[in-house]
Jmol script that loads the backbone (N, CA, C; Angstrom):
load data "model"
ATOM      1  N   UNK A   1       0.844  -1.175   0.000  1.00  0.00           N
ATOM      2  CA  UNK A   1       0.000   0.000   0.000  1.00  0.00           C
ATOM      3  C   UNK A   1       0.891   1.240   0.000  1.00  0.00           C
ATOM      4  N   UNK A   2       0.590   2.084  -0.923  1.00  0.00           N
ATOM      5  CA  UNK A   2       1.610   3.150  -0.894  1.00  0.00           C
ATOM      6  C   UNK A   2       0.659   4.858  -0.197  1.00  0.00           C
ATOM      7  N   UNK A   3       1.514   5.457   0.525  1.00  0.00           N
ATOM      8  CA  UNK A   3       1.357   6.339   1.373  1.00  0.00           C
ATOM      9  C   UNK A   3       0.874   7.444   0.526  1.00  0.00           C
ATOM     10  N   UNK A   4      -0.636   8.333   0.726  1.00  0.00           N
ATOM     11  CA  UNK A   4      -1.001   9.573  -0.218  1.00  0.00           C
ATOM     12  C   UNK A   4      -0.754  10.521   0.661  1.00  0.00           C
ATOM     13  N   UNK A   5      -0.146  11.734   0.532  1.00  0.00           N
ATOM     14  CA  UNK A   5      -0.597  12.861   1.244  1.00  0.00           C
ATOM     15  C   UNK A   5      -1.795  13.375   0.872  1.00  0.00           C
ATOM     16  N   UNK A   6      -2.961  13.406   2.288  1.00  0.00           N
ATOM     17  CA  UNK A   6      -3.498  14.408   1.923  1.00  0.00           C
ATOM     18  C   UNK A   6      -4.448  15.884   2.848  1.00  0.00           C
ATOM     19  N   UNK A   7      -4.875  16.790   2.622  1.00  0.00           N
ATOM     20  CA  UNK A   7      -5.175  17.938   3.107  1.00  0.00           C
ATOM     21  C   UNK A   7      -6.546  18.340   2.558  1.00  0.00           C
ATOM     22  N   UNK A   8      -6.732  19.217   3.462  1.00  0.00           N
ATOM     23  CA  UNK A   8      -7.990  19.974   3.646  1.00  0.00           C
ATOM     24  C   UNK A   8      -7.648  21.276   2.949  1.00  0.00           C
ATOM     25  N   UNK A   9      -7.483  21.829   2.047  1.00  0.00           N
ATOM     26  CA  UNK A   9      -7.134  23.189   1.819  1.00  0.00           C
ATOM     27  C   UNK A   9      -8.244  24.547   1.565  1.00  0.00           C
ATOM     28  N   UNK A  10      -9.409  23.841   1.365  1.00  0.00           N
ATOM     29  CA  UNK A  10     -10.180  25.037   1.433  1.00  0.00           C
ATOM     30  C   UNK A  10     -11.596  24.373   2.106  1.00  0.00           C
ATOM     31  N   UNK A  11     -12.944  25.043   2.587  1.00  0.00           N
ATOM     32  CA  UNK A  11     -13.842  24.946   2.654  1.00  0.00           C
ATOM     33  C   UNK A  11     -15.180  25.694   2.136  1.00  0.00           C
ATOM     34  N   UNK A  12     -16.145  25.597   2.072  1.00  0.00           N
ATOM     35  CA  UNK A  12     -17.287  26.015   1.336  1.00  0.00           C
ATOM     36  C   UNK A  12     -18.703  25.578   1.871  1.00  0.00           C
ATOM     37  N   UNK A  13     -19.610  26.906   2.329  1.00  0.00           N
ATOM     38  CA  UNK A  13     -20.682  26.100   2.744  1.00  0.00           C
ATOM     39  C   UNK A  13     -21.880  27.071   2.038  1.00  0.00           C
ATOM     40  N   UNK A  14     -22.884  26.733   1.729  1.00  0.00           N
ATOM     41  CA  UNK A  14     -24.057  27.457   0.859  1.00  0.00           C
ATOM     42  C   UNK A  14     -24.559  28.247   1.638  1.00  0.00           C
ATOM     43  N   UNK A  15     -25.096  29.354   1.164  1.00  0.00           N
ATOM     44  CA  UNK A  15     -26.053  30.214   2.793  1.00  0.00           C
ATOM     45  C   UNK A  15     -27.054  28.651   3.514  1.00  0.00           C
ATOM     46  N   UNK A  16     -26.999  29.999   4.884  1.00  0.00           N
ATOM     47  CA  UNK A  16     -28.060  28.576   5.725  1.00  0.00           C
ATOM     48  C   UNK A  16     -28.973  28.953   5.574  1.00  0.00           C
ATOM     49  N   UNK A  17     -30.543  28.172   5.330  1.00  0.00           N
ATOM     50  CA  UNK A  17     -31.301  28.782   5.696  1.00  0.00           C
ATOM     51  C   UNK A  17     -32.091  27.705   5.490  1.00  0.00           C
ATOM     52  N   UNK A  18     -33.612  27.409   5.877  1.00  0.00           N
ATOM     53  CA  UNK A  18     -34.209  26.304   6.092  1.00  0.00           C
ATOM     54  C   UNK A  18     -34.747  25.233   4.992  1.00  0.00           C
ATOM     55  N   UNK A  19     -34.568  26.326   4.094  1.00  0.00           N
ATOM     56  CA  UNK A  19     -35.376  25.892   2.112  1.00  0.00           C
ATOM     57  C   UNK A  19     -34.912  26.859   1.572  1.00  0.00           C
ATOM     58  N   UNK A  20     -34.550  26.509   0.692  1.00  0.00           N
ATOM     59  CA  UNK A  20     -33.596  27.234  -0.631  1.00  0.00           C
ATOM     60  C   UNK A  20     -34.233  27.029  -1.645  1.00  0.00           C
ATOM     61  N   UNK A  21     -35.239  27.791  -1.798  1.00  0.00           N
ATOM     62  CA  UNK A  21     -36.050  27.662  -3.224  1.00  0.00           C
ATOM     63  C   UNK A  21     -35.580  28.682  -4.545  1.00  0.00           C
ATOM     64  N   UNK A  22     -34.912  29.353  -4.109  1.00  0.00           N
ATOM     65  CA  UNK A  22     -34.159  30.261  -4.963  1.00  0.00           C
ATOM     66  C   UNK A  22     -33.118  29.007  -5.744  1.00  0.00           C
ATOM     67  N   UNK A  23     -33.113  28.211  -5.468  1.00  0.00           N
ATOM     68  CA  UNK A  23     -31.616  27.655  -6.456  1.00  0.00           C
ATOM     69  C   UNK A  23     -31.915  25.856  -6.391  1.00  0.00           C
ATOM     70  N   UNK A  24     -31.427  25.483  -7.227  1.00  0.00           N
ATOM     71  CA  UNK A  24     -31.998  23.425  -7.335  1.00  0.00           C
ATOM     72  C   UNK A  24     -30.786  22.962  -6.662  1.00  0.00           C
ATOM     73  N   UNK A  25     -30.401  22.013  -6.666  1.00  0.00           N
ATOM     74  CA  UNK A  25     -29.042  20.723  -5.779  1.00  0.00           C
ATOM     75  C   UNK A  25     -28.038  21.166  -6.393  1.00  0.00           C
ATOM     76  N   UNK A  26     -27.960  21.486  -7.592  1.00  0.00           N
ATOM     77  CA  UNK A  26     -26.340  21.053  -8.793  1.00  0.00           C
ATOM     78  C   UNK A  26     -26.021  22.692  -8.338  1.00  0.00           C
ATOM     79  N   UNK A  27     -27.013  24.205  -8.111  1.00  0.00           N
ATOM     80  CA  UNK A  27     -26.441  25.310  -7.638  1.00  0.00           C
ATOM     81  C   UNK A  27     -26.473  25.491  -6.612  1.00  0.00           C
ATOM     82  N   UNK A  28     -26.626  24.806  -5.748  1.00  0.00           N
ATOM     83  CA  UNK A  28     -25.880  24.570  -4.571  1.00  0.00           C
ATOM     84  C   UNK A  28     -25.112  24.187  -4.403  1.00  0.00           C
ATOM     85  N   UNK A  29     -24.539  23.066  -4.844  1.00  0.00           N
ATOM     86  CA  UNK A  29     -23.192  21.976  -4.938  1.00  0.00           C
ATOM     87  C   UNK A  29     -22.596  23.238  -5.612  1.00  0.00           C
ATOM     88  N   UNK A  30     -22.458  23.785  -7.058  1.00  0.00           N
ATOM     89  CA  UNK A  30     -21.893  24.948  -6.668  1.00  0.00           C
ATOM     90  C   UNK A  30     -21.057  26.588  -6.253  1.00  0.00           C
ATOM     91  N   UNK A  31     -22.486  26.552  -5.737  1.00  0.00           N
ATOM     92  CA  UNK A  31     -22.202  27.559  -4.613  1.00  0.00           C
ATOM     93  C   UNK A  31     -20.856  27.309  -3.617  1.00  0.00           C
ATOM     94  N   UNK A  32     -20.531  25.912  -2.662  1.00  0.00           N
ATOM     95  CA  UNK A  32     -20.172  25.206  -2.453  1.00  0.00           C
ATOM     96  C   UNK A  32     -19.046  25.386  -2.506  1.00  0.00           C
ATOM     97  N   UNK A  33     -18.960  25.174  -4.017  1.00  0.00           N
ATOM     98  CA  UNK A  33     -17.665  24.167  -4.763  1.00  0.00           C
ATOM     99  C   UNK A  33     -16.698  25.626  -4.943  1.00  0.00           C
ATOM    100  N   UNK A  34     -17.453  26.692  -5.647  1.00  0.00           N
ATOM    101  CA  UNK A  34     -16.787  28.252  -5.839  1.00  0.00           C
ATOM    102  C   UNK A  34     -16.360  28.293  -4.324  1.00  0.00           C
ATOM    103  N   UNK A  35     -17.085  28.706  -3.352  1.00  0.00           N
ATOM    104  CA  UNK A  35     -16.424  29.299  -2.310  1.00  0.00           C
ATOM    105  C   UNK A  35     -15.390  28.226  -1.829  1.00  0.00           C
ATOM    106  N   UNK A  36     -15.337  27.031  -1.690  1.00  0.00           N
ATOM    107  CA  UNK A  36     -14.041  26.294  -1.412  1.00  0.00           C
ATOM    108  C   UNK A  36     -12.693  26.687  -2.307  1.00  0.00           C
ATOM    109  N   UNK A  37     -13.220  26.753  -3.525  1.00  0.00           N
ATOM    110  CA  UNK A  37     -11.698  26.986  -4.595  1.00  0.00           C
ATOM    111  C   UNK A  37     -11.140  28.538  -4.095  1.00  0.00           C
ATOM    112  N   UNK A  38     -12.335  29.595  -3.946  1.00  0.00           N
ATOM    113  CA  UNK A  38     -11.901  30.968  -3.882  1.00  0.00           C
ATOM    114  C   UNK A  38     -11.184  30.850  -2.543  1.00  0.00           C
ATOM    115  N   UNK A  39     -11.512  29.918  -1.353  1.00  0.00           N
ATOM    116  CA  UNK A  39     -10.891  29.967  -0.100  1.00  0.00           C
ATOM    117  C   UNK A  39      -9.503  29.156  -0.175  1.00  0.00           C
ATOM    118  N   UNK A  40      -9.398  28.570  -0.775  1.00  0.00           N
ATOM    119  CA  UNK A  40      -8.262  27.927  -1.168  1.00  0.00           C
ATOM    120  C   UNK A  40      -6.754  28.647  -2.419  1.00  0.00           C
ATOM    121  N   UNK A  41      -7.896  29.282  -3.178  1.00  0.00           N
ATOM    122  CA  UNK A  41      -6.873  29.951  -4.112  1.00  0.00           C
ATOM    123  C   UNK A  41      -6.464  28.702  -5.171  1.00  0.00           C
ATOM    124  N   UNK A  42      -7.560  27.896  -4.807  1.00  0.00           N
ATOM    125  CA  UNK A  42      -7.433  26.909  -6.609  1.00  0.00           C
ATOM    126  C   UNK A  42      -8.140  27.103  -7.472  1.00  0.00           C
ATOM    127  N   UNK A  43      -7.897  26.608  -8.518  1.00  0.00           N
ATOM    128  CA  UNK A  43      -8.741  26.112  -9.725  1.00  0.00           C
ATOM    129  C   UNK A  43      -8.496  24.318  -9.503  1.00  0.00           C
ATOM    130  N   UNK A  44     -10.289  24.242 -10.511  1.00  0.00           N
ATOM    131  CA  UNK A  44     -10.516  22.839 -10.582  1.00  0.00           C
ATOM    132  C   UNK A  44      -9.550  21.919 -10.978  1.00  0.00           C
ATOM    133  N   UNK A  45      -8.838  22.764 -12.097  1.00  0.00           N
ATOM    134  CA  UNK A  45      -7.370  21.556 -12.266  1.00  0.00           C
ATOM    135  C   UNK A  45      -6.655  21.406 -11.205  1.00  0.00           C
ATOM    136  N   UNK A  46      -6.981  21.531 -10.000  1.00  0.00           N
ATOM    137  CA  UNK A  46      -5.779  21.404  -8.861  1.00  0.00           C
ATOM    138  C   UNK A  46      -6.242  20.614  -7.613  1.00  0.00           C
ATOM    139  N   UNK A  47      -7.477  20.011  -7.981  1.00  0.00           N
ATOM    140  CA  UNK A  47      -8.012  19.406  -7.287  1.00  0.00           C
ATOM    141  C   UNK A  47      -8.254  17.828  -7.555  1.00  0.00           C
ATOM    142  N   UNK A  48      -7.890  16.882  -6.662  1.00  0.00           N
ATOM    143  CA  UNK A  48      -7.857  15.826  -7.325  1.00  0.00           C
ATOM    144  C   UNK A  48      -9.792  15.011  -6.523  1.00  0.00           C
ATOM    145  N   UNK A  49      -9.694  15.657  -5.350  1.00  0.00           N
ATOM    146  CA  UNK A  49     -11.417  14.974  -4.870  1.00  0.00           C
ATOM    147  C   UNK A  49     -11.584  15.828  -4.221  1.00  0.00           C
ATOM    148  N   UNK A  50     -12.823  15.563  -3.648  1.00  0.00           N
ATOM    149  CA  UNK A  50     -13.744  16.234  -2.766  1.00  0.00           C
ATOM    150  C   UNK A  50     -14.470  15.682  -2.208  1.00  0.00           C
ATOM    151  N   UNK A  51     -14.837  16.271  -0.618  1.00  0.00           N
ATOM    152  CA  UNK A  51     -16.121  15.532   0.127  1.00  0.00           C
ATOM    153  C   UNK A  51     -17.022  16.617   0.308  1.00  0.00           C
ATOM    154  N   UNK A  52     -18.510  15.749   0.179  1.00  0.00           N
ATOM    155  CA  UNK A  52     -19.633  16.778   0.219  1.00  0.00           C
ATOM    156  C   UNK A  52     -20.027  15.977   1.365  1.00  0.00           C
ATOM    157  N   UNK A  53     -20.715  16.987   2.099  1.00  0.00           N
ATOM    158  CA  UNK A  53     -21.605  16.484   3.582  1.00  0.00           C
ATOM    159  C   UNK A  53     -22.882  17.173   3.370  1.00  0.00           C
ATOM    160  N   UNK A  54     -23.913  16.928   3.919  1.00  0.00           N
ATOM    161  CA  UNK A  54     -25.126  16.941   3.951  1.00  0.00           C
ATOM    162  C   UNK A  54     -25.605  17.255   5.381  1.00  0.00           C
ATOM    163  N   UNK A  55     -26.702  18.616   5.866  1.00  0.00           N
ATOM    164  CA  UNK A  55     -26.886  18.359   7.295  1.00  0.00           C
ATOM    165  C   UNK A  55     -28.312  18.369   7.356  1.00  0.00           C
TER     166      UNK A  55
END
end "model"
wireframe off; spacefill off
backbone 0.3
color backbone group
């Protein structure tokens, strides 16, 4: 088994609010996905995965 580094480098969370009828799943995901890269200072080519959580 060979050893991966890996890190957390940015995060991203959608406004809160109880129902989001303003926007469907895929603009949320993202909403999300932009504010993680902008907090990070990547682009998508620099990303190899991602975890989405659900609350």
């Amino acid at each position: 088994m060979s050893r991966h580094d890996v890190a957390v480098v940015g995060i991203g969370q959608t406004k809160f609010r109880s129902k989001r009828r303003d926007v469907n799943i895929p603009e949320m995901i993202y909403e999300a996905v932009k504010a993680a890269l902008d907090d990070a200072q990547l682009e998508p080519k620099d990303i190899d995965a991602i975890l989405i959580g659900n609350i």
